[in-house]
N, C-alpha and C positions, 0 to 999 in steps of 0.2 A: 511679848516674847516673839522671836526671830525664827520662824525656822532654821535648822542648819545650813540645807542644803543655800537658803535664799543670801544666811551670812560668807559661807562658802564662798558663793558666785561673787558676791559683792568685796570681799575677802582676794580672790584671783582678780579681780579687775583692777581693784586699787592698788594693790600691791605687784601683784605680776609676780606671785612667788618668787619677789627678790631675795638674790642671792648670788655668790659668784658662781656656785657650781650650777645652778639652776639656770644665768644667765648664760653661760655658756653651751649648756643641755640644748639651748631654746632654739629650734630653724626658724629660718626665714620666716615670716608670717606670722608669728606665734600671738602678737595683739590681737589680731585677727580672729586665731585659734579663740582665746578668752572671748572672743565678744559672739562667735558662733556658740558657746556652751553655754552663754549666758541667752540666747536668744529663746525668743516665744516662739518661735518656730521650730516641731520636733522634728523636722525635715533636716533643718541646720544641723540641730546640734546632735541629730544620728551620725551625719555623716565628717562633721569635725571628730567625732567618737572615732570611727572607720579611719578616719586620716591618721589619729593620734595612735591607735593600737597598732597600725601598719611603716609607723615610722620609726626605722633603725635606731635611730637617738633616745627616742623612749624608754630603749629595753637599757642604752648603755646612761640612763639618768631612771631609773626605776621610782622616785617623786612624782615624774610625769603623769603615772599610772592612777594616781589621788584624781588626773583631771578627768580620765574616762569615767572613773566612779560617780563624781559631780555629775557628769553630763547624766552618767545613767538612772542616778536617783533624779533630777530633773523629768525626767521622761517619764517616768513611774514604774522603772522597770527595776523594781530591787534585788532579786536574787543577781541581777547582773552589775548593778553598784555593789552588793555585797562578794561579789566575785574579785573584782578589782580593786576593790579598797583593800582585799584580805593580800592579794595578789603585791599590790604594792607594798604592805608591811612586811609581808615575806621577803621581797628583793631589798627592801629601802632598810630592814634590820640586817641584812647580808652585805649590804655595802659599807652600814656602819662600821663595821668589825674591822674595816679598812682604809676608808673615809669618812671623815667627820666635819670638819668647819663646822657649818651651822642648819646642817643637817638634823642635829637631834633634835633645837628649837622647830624645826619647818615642821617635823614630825608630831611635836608636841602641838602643834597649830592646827594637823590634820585630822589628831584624836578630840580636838576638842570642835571642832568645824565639822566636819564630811561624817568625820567616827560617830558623831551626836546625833546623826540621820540614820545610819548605817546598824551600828552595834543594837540598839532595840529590835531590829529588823530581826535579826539572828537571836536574841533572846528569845523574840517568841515565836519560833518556829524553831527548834530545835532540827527539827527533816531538813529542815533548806539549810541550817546551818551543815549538817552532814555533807548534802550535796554538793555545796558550796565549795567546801575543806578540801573534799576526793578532787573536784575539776580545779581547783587551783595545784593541786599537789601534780595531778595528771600536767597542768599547763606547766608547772613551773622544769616538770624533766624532761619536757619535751621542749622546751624552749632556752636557746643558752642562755647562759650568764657568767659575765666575763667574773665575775667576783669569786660565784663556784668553784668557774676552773681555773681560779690561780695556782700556781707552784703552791704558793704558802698558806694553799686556803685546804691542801688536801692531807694533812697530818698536825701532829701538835695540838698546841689548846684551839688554834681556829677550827681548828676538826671540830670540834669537840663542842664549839659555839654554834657553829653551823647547825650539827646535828639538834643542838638546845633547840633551835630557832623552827625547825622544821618537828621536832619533838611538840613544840609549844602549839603550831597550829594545827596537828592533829588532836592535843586535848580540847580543843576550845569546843567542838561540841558538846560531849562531856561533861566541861565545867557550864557550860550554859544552861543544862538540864538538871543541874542537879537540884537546883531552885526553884519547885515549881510558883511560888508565891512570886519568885522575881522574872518568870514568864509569864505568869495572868497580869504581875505590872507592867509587863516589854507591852504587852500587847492593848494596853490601853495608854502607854504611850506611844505607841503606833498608831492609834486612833488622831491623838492631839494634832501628832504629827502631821497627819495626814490635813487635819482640819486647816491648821497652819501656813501648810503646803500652797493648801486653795485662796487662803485669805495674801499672800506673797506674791501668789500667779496674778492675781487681781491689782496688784499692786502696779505691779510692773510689765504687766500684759494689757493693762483695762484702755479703754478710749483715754485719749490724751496723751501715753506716754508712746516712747520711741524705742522702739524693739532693738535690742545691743547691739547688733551688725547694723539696722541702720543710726543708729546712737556714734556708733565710732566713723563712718562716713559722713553723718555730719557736723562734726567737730572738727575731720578734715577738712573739710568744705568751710566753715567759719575760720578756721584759723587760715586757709591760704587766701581766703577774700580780706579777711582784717590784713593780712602780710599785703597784700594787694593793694589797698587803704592807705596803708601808711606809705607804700612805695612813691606815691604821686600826688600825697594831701601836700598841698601848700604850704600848711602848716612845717610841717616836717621837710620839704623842700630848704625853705627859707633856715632853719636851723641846722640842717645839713650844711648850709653854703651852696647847695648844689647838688644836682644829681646822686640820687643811694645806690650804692653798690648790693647790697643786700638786706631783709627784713628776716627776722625769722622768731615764732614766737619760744620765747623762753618758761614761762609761766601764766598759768590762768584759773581764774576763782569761777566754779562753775552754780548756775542759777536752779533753780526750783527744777527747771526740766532735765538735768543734769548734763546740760550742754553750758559750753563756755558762755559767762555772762560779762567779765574783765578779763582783758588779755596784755598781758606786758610783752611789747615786740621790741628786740633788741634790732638797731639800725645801726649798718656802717654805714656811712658814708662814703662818698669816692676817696676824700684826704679826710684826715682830723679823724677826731676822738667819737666814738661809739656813744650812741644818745641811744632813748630808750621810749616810744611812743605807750600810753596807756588807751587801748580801743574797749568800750563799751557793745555788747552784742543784746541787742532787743530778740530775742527768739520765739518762738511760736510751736507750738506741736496742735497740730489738727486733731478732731475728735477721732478720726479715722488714723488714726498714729502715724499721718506724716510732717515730712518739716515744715512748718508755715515761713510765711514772709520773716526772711533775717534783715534787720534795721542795723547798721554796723554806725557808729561815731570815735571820731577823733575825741577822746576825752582831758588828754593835756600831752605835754611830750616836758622830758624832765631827765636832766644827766645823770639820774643814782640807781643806780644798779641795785636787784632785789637787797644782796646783801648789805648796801648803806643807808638802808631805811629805817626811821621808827617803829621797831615791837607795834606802838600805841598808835601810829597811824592806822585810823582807818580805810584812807585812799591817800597815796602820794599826791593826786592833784590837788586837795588840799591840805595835806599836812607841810608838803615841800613848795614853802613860800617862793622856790625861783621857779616852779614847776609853770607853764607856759600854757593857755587853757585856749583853743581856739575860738575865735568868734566868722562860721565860718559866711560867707557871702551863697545868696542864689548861685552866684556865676561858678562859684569856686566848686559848689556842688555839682554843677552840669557839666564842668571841668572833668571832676570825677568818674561822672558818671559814663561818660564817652571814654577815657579811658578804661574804664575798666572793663566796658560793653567790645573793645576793641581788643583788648587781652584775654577775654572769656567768650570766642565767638560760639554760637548754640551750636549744637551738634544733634543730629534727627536720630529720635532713639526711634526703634523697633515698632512696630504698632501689634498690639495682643491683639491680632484678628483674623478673621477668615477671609481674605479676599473674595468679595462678590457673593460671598452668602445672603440669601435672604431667608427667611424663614417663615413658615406659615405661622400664624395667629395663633394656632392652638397646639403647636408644640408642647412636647413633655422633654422636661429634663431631668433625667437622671447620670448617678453618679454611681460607679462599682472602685474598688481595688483594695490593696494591701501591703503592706513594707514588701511585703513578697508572695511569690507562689509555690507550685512544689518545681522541683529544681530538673532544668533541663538535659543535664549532661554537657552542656558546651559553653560557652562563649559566643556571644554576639557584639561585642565590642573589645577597648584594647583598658579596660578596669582593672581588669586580674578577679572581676566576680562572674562566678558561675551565671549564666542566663536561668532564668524562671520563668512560667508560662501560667496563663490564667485563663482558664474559658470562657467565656462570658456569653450565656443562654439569653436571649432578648425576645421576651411575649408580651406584646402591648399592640393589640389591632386598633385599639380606640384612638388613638394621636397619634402624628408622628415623633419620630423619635429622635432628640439628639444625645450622644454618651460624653460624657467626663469619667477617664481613667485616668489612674495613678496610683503607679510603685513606684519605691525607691529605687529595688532594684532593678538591673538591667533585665527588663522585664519584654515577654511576646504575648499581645492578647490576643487568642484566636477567637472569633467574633462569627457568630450564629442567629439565626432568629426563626421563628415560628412564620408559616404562610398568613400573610396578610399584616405581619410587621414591618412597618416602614422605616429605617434609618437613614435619617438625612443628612448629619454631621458629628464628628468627633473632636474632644480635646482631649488629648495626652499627657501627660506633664509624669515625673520623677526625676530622680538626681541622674540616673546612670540610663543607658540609651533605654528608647521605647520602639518596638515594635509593631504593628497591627497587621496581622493576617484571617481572613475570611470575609474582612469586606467588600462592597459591591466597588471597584476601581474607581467610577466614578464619585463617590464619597467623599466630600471635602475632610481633610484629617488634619488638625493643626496640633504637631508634637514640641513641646517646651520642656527640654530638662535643662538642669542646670549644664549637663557636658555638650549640649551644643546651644549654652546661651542665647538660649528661647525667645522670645518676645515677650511672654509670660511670663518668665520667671520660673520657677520650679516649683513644685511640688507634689506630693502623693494623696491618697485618699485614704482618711485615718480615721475610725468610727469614734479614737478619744481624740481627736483634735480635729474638728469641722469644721474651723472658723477663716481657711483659705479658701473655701468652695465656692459658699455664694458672691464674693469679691473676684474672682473668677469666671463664674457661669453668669453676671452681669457684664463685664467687660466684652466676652467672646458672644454669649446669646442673648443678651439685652435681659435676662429673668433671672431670679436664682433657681439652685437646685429643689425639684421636687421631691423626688426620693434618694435616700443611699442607700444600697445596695452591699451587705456584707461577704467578703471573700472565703469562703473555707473547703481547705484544704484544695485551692489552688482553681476554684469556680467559683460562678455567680450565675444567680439566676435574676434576671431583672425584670421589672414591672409586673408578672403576674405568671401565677403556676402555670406550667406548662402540659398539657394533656397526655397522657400514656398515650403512647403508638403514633405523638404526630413524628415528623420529619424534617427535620430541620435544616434552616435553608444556608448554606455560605457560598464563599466565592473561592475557587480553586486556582486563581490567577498568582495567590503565594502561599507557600505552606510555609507554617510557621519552623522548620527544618531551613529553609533556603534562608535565613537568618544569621544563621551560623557563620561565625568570622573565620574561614579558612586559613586565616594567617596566624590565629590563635589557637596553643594547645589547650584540651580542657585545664580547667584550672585545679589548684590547690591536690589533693589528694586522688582526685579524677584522672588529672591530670601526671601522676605518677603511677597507678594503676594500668593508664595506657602505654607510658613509655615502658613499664615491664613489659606488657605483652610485645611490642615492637621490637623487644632483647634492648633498647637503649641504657635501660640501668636493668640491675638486680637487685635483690634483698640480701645487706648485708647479714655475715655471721659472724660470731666469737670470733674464727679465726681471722676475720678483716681487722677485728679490732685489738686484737695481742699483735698483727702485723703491723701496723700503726704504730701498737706501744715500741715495739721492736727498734722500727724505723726511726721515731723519734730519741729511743735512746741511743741507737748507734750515732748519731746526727751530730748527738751533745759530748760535751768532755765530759769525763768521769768524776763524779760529784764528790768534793770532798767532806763526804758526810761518813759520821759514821754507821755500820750497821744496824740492824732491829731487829732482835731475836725474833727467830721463825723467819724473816723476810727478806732480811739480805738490807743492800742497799736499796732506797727508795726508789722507785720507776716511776715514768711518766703516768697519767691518770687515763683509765683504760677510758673509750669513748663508750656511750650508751649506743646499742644494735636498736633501740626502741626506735621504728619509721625510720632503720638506716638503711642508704643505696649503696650499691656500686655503680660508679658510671663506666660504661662498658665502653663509650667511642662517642661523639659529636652528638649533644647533648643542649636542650635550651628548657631552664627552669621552669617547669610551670606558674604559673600566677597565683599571687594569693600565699604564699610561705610563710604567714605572718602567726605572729600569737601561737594556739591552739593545733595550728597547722602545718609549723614547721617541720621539717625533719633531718637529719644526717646523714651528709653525704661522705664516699670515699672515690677517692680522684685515685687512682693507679698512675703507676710511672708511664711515662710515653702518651696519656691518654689528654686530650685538650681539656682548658679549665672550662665549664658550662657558659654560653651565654645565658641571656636575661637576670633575672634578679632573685636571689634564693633569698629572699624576705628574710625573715629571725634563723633560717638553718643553719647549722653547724656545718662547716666544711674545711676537711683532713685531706689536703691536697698534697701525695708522694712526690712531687715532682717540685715540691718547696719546702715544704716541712716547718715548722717552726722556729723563729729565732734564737738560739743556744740563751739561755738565761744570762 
């Protein structure tokens, strides 16, 4: 048996939750997306999560919302799969009522895939299922949806579905409780699960194999060197007549490592009819899950295109008797190989190190951090995530000391230590910028996040996922990690207790305040907080939002509908006051409007429309109004 979660992932990658409305839903990058959620690394696939809940297209393709759930069951954090997966049936049963194609199959894929991980989770906890229900119902009015607020979504039978739909997932705690036998079984299929989970991670995680961000790099990587291959093999020359215009591969049967093992490259030629080269791919994955030596061959070249082929062939080069098989010379080889050494010249990557460090013999290394800390109030970079701060207490007279920190997020570690503690260097790493203030200036500090494409690479310090640390603390300090160091509640204390009444020593050369990105307002709800006090917006009222309905229906021609006892003719749909503004004059969105944190704006006549970017918020702009139906 399969975990769900591990059929899921494998489920998204092969397929790509094909479909037109899905493929259209999908931005730029989105392979990419799949292969960060599929990755061993919970660094990745946090922050393809953050990517994915933070993009506009998500909310107007609510399917999308199945991939945060993956990610987050992935990660082991289920009341937040269970959040999103509920989140998504919410929106994905509201869009049906209006669009369908083959949406209700994708749906039925999700309840049998994602849901299979997911629904035990909330059988047996019936409390998280509750919690669950209220923060999705909270997310789902605080965040638009175009489907909601249709014309024709706010009277009649869709009323009426709608209400079902949102009726239905406030029962489900309810109906999940009422079985206690099929909760003490939720919960020992939560067990299996769980068991499952580990034997899957192992799978796909253990030595040998190739972590799925680097898995899809290099299959890039084989397919543009096999393109490469055929471009200038002799073989393929001479059958061309002459110089190829272009190679590009079309299809490929992939090997034990799940990287391409045959690849059919379709070749034009400069004149004449389009031939079709078959390259064989020798691959390797190291025990340490990188790419080994790729062996690339010419294996035949043959004019029939996939679809003139034999079912029963099992390889065109010998099933298709004209199919052309090379026999290639030394020379022709070395041929190759200078070409291709001329078309691929090396490029000097980054070195993960500390320029000019050396280190004493009996160095201690330790490790502290956390996804996060408690939260700063501001902005130190241009993410649109609040800054966090973590302090980090260092007592260790015995050695000296070098530190490994890591958040994800945009994180300031202010850094202390006890008299007679020596620290002589630091690595930094997280996705979003990194900070360090208290240390001695002269301190070597090597910071790697993924937003200023480090040398290192990126990542954080996660007490359930340890396995980037010491592959790290040998590159930068020749040793692994000695200890790790737990973060709570936005501190650490490292190498050993520290004495009541000592005094502890840092460096006042930066306070971790001077961090602060003056170019950036606080973010998300911080960030609206202060533009009140400034007077830049207000807190809408009722009567913002009857002015609105007003405004929209003077706007429109007079509907030829007929009346509704008690109501008259129908009105526009009054806006929700729930986190609504007024924008009062020259006004820039704070950061981070996304999901949970959106909120609604009203634009007055005369008044400019906001720069920056209002994430998922609603905005009722007087000075345009909406298009008459």
């Amino acid at each position: 048996m399969t975990h769900p979660s591990a059929r899921w992932a494998a489920f998204l990658l092969g397929l790509g939750i094909s479909g037109a409305a899905l493929a259209e839903a999908m931005h730029a990058g989105d392979a990419s997306m799949q292969a960060r959620l599929a990755s061993c690394d919970k660094t990745v696939v946090r922050s393809a999560i953050d990517e994915l809940v933070r993009d506009p297209g998500t909310m107007r393709e609510p399917l999308m919302l199945f991939y945060a759930a993956s990610g987050e069951l992935s990660l082991g954090r289920k009341e937040e799969a269970a959040f999103w997966y509920l989140a998504a049936r919410l929106r994905t049963g509201r869009q049906m009522l209006f669009e369908k194609g083959d949406r209700p199959q994708l749906l039925a894929v999700m309840d049998m895939t994602i849901g299979a991980g997911i629904m035990p989770v909330l059988q047996a906890d019936p409390d998280m299922a509750r919690r669950v229900v209220r923060r999705v119902i909270d997310w789902d009015r605080a965040t638009p949806d175009r489907f909601r607020e249709r014309e024709d979504a706010k009277s009649g039978e869709a009323a009426g579905k709608l209400a079902q739909l949102e009726a239905g997932l406030r029962a489900l705690p309810d109906e999940l409780a009422k079985d206690p036998a099929r909760v003490a079984q939720a919960r020992e299929t939560v067990q299996a699960l769980d068991r499952l989970e580990g034997e899957a991670w192992a799978q796909r995680c253990g030595p040998g194999t190739l972590d799925a961000v680097d898995a899809e790099a290099a299959s890039r990587r084989i397919k543009a060197e096999a393109e490469k291959l055929v471009m200038v093999h002799p073989l393929v020359l001479e059958r061309a007549g002459g110089p190829v215009k272009s190679a590009s591969t079309g299809a490929y049967r992939s090997g034990p490592s799940g990287l391409p093992s045959r690849l059919t490259i379709s070749v034009q030629p400069q004149t004449g009819k389009a031939l079709y080269a078959e390259v064989d791919a020798d691959v390797t994955v190291t025990a340490d899950r990188k790419l080994g030596p790729v062996k690339l061959t010419l294996a035949c070249v043959t004019n029939l295109w996939i679809g003139q082929r034999d079912a029963f062939w099992k390889d065109v080069c010998t099933g298709d008797t004209n199919a052309v098989r090379p026999a290639p010379s030394t020379a022709d080889l070395r041929q190759y190989a200078a070409l291709a050494e001329a078309k691929s010249p090396d490029v000097p990557k980054p070195v993960c190190a500390i320029p000019g460090l050396k280190l004493p013999a009996d160095v201690a290394v330790f490790a502290t951090g956390a996804y996060s800390g408690r939260t700063a109030g501001f902005q130190i970079d241009q993410s649109g995530h609040e800054a966090t701060r973590i302090d980090v207490s260092v007592s260790y007279p015995d050695k000296p000391v070098v530190l490994i920190l890591g958040a994800y997020e945009p994180t300031i570690w202010s850094i202390a230590w006890t008299p007679g503690t020596k620290i002589v260097a630091a690595l930094v790493g997280g996705y979003h910028r990194q900070a360090v203030a208290g240390l001695d200036e002269r301190t070597p500090v090597l910071i790697s996040t993924y937003d200023n494409k480090g040398p290192c690479g990126y990542f954080y310090v996660d007490t359930g996922n340890l396995r980037p640390l010491n592959p790290v603390s040998k590159r930068v300090f020749g040793r692994p990690v000695d200890t790790v160091y737990p973060v709570t509640n936005g501190a650490a204390i490292v190498g050993g207790p520290i004495p009541e009444g000592t005094k502890l020593v840092a460096s006042h050369a930066a306070s971790p305040e001077s961090f602060r990105d003056p170019s950036a307002p606080l973010a998300g709800e911080l960030g609206l907080e202060e533009a009140v006090r400034k007077g830049l917006i207000r807190r809408a009222t009722a009567a913002d939002a009857d002015a609105w309905v007003e405004a929209v229906a003077r706007s429109r021609p007079a509907a030829d509908v007929p009346p509704v006892a008690g109501q008259g003719i129908p009105r526009p749909q009054k806006p929700s006051i729930y986190k609504a503004y007024v924008v009062l004059g020259p006004f820039t969105y704070p950061a981070g409007l996304y999901g949970a944190h959106a909120a609604t704006f009203f634009i007055p006549m005369g008044v400019p429309r906001p720069q920056g970017n209002p994430g998922h918020s609603s905005i009722h702009d007087f000075n345009t109004l909406p298009a008459p139906d």
